[in-house]
DRENVEXPA-7257 format. One record per residue (C-alpha): residue number from 0; residue in three letters; x, y, z. Coordinates in nm, 2 decimals. Example, Ala and Ser with C-alpha at 12.3 -4.5 7.8 and 13.67 -1.06 7.14 Angstrom:
   vose   lumtor        u        v        w
      0      Ala     1.23    -0.45     0.78
      1      Ser     1.37    -0.11     0.71
END
This chain:
   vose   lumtor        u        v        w
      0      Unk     4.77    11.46    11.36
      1      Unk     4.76    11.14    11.53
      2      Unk     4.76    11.17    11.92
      3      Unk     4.71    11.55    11.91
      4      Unk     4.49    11.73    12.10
      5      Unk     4.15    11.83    11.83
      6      Unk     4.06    12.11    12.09
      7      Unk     4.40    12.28    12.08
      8      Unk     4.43    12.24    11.73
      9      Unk     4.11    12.43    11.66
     10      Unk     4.19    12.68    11.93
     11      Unk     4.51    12.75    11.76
     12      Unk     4.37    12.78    11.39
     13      Unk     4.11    13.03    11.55
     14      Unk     4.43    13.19    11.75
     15      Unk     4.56    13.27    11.42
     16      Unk     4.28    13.33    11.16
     17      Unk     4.26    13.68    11.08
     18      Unk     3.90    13.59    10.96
     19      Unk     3.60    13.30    11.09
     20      Unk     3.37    13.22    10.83
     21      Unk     3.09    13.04    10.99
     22      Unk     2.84    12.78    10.81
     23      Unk     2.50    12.81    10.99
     24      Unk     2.26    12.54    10.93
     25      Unk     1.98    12.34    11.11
     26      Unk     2.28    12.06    11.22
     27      Unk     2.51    12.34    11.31
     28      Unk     2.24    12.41    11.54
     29      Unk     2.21    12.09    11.68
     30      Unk     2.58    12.00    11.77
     31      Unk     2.83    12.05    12.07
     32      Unk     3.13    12.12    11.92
     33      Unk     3.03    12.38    11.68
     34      Unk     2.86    12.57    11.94
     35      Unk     3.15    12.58    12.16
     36      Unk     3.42    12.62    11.87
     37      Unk     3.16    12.94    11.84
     38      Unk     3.25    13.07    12.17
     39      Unk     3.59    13.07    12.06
     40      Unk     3.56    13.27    11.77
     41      Unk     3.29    13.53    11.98
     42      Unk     3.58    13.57    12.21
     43      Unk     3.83    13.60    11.92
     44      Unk     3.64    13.88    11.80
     45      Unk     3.58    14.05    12.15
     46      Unk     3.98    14.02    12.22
     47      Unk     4.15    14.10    11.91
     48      Unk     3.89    14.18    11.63
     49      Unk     3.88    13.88    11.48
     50      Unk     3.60    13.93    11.20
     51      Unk     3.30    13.60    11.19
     52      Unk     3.20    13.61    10.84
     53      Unk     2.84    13.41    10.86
     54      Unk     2.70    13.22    10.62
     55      Unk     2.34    13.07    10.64
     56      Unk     2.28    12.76    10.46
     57      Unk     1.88    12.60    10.45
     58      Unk     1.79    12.82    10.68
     59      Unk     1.63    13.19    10.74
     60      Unk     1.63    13.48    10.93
     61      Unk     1.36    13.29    11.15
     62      Unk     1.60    13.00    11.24
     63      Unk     1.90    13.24    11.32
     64      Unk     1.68    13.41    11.56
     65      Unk     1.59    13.12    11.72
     66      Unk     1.96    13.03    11.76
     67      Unk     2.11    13.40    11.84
     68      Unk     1.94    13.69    11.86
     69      Unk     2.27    13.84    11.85
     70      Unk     2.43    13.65    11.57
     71      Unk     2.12    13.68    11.33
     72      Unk     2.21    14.06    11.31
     73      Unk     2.49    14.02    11.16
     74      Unk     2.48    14.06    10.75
     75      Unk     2.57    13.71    10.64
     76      Unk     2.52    13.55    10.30
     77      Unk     2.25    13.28    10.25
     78      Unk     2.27    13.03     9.98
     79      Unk     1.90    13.03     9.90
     80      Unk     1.97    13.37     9.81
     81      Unk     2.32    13.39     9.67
     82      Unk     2.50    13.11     9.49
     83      Unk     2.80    12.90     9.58
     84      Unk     3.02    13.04     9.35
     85      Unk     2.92    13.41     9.44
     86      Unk     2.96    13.34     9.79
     87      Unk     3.31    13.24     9.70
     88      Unk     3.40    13.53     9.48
     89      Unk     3.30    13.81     9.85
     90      Unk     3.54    13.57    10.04
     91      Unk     3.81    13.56     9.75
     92      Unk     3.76    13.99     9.79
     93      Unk     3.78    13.97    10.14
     94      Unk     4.08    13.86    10.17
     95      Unk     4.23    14.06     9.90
     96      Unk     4.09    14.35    10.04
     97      Unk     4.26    14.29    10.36
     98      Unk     4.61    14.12    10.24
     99      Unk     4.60    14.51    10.02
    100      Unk     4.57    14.70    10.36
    101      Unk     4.87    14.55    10.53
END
């Protein structure tokens, strides 16, 4: 919204996302704002279990590595592996999965 903070306004949609999913690519690499929007959802997770659902696009094991040791760990889904639409259908589970167990 016009005149409102961008910072706290991604601070509070992390606050309340029950779930982070995370686009990985050779630009996300490269900027600022995605690195530190990044530390936000780490600490989400470290606080109160938010869950970072990873998702590497154009790039491989190799690259993550290079980024985050840490991070490329993590099972993620990559699209030269998996397609768009498949990718889609694990988040659409996902949150089913988790709206079921409430």
């Amino acid at each position: 919204m016009w005149g409102h903070s961008l910072r706290e306004e991604i601070d509070a949609g992390i606050k309340s996302s029950k779930f982070c999913m995370v686009v990985f690519s050779k630009n996300y690499f490269k900027k600022y704002w995605t690195k530190r929007e990044l530390d936000g959802i780490l600490m989400k997770e470290r606080i109160d279990n938010g869950q970072i659902l990873p998702i590497w696009h154009q790039i491989e094991e190799k690259d993550m590595y290079e980024f985050s040791p840490m991070l490329s760990s993590m099972m993620a889904f990559s699209t030269s592996i998996y397609t768009v639409e498949e990718i889609c259908d694990a988040i659409e589970s996902k949150i089913r999965n988790s709206v079921s167990a409430e």
